[in-house]
Biopython code that builds the backbone (N, CA, C, O; Angstrom):
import numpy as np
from Bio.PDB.StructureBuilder import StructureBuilder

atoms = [
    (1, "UNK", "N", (25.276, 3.085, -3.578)),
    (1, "UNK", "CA", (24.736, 3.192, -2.248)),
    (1, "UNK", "C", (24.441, 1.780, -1.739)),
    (1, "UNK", "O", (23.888, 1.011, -2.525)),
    (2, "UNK", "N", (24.706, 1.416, -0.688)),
    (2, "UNK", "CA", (24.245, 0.508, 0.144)),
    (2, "UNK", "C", (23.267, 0.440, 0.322)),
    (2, "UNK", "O", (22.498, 1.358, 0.037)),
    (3, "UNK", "N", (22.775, -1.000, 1.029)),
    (3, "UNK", "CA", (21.399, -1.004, 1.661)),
    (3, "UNK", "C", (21.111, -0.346, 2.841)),
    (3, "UNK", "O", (20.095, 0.308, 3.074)),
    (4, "UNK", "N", (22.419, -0.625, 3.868)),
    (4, "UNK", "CA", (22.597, 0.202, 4.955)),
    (4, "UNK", "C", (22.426, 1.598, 4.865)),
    (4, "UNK", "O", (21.851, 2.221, 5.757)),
    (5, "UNK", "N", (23.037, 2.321, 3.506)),
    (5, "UNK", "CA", (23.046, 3.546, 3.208)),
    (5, "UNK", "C", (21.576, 4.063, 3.137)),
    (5, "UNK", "O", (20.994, 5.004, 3.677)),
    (6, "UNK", "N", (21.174, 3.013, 2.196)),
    (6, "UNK", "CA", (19.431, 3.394, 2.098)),
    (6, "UNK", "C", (18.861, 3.846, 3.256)),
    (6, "UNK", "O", (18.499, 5.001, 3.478)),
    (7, "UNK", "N", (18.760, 2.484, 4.312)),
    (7, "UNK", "CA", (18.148, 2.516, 5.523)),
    (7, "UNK", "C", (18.445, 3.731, 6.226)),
    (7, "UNK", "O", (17.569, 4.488, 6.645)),
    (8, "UNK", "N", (19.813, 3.940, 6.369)),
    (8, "UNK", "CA", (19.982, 4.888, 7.337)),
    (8, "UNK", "C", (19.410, 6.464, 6.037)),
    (8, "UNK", "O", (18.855, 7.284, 6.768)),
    (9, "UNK", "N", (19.408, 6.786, 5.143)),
    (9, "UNK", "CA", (19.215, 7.770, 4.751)),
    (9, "UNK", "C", (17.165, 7.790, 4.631)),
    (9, "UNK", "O", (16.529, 8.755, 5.055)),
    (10, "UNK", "N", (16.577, 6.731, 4.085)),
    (10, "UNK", "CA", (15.331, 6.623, 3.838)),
    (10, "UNK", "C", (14.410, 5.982, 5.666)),
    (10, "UNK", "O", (13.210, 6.044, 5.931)),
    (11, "UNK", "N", (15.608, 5.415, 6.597)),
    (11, "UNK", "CA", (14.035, 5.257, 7.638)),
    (11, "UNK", "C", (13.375, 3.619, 7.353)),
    (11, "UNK", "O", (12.748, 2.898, 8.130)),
    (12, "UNK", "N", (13.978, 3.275, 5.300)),
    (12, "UNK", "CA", (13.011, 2.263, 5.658)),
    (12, "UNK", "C", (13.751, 0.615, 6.155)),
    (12, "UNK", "O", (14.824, 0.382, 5.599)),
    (13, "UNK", "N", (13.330, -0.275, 6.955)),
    (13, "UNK", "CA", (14.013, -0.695, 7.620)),
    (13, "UNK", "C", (15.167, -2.174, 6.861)),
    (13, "UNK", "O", (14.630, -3.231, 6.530)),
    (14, "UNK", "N", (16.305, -2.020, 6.745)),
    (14, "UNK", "CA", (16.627, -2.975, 6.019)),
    (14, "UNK", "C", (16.387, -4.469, 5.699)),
    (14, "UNK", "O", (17.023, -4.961, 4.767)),
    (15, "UNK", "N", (15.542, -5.205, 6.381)),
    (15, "UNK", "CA", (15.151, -6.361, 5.928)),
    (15, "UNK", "C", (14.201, -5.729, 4.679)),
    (15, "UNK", "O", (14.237, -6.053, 3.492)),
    (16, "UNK", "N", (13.415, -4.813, 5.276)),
    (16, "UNK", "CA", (12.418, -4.806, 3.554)),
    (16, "UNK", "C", (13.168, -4.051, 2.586)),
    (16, "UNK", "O", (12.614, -3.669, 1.555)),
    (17, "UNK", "N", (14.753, -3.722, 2.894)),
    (17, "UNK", "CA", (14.929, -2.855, 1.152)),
    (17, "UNK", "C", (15.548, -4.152, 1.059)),
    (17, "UNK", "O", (15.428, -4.699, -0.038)),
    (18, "UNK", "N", (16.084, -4.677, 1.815)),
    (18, "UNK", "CA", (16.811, -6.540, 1.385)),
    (18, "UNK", "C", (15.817, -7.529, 1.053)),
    (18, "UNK", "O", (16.212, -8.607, 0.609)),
    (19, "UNK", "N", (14.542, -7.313, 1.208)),
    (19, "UNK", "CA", (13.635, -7.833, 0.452)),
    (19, "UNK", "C", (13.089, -7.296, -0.719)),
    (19, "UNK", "O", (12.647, -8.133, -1.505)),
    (20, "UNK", "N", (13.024, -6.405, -0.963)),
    (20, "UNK", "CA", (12.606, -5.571, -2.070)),
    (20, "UNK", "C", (14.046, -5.766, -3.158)),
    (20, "UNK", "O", (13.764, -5.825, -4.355)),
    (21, "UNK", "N", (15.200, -5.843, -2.869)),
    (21, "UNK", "CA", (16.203, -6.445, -4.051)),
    (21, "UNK", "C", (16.207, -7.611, -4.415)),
    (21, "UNK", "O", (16.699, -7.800, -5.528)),
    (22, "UNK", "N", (15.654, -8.896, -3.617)),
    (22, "UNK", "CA", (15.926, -9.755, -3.927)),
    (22, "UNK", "C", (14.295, -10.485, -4.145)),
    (22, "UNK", "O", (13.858, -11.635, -4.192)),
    (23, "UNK", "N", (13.851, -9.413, -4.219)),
    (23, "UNK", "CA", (12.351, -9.831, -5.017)),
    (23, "UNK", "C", (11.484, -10.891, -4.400)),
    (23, "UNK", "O", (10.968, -11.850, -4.973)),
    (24, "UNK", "N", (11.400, -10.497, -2.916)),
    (24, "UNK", "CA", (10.894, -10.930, -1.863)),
    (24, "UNK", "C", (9.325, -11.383, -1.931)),
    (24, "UNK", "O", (8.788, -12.488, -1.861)),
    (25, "UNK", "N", (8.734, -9.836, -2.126)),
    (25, "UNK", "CA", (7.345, -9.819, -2.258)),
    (25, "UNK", "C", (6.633, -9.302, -3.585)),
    (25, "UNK", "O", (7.185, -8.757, -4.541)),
    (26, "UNK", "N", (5.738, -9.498, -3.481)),
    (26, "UNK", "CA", (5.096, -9.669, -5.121)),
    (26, "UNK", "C", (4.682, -8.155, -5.801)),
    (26, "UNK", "O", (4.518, -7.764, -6.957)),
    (27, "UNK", "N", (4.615, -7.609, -4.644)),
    (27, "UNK", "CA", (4.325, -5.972, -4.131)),
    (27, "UNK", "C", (5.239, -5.238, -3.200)),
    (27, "UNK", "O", (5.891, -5.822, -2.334)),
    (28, "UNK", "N", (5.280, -3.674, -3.436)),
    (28, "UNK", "CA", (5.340, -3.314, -2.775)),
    (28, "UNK", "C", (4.351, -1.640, -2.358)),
    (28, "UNK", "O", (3.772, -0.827, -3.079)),
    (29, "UNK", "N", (4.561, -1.734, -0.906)),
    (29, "UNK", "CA", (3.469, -0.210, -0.913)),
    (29, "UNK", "C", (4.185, 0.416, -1.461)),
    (29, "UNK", "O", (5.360, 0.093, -1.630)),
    (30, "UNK", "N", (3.424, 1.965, -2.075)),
    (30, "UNK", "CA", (3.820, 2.892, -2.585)),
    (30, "UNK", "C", (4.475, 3.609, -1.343)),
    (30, "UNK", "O", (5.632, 3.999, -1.500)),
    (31, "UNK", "N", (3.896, 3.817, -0.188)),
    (31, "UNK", "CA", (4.398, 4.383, 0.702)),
    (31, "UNK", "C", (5.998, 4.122, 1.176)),
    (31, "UNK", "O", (6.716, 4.954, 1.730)),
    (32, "UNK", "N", (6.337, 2.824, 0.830)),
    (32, "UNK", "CA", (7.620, 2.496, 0.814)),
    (32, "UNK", "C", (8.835, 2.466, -0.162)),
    (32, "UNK", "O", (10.001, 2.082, -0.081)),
    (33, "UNK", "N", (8.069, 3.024, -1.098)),
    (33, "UNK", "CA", (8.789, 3.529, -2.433)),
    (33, "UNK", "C", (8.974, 4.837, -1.873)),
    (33, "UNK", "O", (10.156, 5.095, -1.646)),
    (34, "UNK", "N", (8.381, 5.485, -1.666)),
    (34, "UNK", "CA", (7.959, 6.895, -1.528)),
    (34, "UNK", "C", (8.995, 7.245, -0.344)),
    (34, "UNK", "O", (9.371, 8.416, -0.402)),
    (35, "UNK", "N", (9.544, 6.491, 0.723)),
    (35, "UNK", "CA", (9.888, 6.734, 1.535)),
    (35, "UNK", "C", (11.555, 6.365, 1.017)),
    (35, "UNK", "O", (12.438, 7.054, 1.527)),
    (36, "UNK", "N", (11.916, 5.402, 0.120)),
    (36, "UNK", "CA", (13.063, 5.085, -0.493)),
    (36, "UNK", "C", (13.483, 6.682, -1.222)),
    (36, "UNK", "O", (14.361, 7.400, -0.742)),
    (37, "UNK", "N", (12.870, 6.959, -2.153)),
    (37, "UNK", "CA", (12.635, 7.873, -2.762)),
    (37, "UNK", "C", (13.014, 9.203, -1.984)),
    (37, "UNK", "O", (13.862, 9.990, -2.404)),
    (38, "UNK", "N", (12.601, 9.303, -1.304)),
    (38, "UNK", "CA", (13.121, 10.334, -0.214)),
    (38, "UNK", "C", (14.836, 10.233, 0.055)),
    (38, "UNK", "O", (15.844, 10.939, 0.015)),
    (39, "UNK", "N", (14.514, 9.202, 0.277)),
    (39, "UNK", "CA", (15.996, 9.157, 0.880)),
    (39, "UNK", "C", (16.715, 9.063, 0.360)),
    (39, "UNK", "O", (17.796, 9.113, 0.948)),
    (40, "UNK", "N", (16.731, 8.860, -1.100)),
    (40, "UNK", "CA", (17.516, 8.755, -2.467)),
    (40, "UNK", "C", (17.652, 10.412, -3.557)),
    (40, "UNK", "O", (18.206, 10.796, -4.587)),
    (41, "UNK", "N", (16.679, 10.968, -2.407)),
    (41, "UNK", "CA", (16.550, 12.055, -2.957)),
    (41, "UNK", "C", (16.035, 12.745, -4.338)),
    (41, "UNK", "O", (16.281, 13.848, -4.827)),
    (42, "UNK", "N", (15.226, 11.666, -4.770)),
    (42, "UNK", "CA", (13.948, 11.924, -5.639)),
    (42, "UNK", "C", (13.113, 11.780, -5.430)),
    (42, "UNK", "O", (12.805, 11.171, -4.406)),
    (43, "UNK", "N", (12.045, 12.362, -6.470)),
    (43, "UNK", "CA", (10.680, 12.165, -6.620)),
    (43, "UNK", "C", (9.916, 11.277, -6.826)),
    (43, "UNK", "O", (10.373, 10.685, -7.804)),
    (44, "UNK", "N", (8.877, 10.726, -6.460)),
    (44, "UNK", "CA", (8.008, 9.593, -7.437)),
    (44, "UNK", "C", (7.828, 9.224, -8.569)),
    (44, "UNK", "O", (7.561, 8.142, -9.091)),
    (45, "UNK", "N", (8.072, 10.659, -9.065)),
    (45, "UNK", "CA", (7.821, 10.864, -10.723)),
    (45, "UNK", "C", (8.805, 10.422, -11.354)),
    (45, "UNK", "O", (8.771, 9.429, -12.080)),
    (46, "UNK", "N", (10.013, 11.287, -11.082)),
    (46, "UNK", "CA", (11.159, 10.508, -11.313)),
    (46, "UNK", "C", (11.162, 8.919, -11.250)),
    (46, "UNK", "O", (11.098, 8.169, -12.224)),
    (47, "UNK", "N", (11.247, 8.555, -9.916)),
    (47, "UNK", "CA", (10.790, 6.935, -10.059)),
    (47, "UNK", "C", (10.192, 6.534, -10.638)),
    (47, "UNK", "O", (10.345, 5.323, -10.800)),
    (48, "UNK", "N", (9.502, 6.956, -11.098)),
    (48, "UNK", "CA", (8.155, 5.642, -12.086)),
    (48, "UNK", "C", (8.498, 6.327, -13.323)),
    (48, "UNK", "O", (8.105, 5.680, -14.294)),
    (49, "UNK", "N", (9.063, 7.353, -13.614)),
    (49, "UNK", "CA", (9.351, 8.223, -15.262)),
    (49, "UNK", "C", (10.921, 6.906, -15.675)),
    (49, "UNK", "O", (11.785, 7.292, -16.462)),
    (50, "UNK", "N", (11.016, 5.695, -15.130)),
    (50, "UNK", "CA", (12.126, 4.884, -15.719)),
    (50, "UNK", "C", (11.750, 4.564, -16.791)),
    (50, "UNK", "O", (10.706, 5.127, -17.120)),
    (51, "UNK", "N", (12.177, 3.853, -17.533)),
    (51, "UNK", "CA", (11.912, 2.798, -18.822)),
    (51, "UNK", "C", (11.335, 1.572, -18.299)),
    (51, "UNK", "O", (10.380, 1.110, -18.924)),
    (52, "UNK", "N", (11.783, 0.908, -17.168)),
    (52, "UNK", "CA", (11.263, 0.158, -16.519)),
    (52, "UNK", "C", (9.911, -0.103, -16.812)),
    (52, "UNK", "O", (9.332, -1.018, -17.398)),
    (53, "UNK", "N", (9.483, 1.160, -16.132)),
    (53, "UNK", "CA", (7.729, 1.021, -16.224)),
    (53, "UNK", "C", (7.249, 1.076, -17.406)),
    (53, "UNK", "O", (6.052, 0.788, -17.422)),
    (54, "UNK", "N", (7.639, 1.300, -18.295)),
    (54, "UNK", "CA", (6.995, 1.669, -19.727)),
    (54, "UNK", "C", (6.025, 0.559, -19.973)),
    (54, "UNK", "O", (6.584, -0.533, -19.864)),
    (55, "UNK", "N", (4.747, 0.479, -20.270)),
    (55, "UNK", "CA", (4.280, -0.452, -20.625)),
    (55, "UNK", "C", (5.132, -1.505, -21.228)),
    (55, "UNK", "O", (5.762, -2.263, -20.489)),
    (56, "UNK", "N", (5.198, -1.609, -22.567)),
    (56, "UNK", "CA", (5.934, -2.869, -23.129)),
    (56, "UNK", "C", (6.866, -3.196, -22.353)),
    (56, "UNK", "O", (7.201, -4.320, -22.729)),
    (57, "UNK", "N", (7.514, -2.887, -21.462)),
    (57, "UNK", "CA", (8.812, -3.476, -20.320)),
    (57, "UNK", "C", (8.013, -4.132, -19.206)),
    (57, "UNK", "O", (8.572, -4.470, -18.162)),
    (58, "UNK", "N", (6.506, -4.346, -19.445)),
    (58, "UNK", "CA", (6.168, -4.490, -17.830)),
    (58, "UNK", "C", (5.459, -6.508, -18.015)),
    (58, "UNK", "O", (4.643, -6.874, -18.861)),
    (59, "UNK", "N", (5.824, -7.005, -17.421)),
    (59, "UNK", "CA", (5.441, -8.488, -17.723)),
    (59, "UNK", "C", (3.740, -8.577, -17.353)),
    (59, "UNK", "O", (3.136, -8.263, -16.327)),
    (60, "UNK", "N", (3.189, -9.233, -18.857)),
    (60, "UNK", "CA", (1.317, -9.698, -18.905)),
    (60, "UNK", "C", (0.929, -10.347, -17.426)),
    (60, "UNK", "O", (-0.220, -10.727, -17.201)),
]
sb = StructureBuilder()
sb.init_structure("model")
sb.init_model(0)
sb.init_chain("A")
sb.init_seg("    ")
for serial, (resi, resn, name, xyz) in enumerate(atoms, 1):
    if name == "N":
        sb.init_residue(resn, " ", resi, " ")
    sb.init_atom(name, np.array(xyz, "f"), 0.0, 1.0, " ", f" {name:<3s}", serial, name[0])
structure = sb.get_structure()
């Protein structure tokens, strides 16, 4: 999927999913996960149930 794809499917506006890949900001809202998520057609849970998050994967 594109970023464009994102945008147009999630609403959220492409400078911030083009910031959010290229590790723009230090954060992001949940609300804008949440809204990716949508449009990707999962859940939150799903999202955060990655390996990613696993503690030991997450930098001190």
């Amino acid at each position: 999927m594109t970023q464009y794809q994102l945008y147009m499917k999630s609403g959220v506006p492409k400078s911030t999913i083009g910031n959010i890949i290229n590790c723009s900001y230090d954060s992001v809202k949940l609300r804008i996960i949440h809204e990716m998520c949508q449009g990707l057609g999962i859940g939150l849970d799903a999202f955060f149930d990655s390996p990613l998050f696993q503690e030991e994967s997450l930098d001190p």
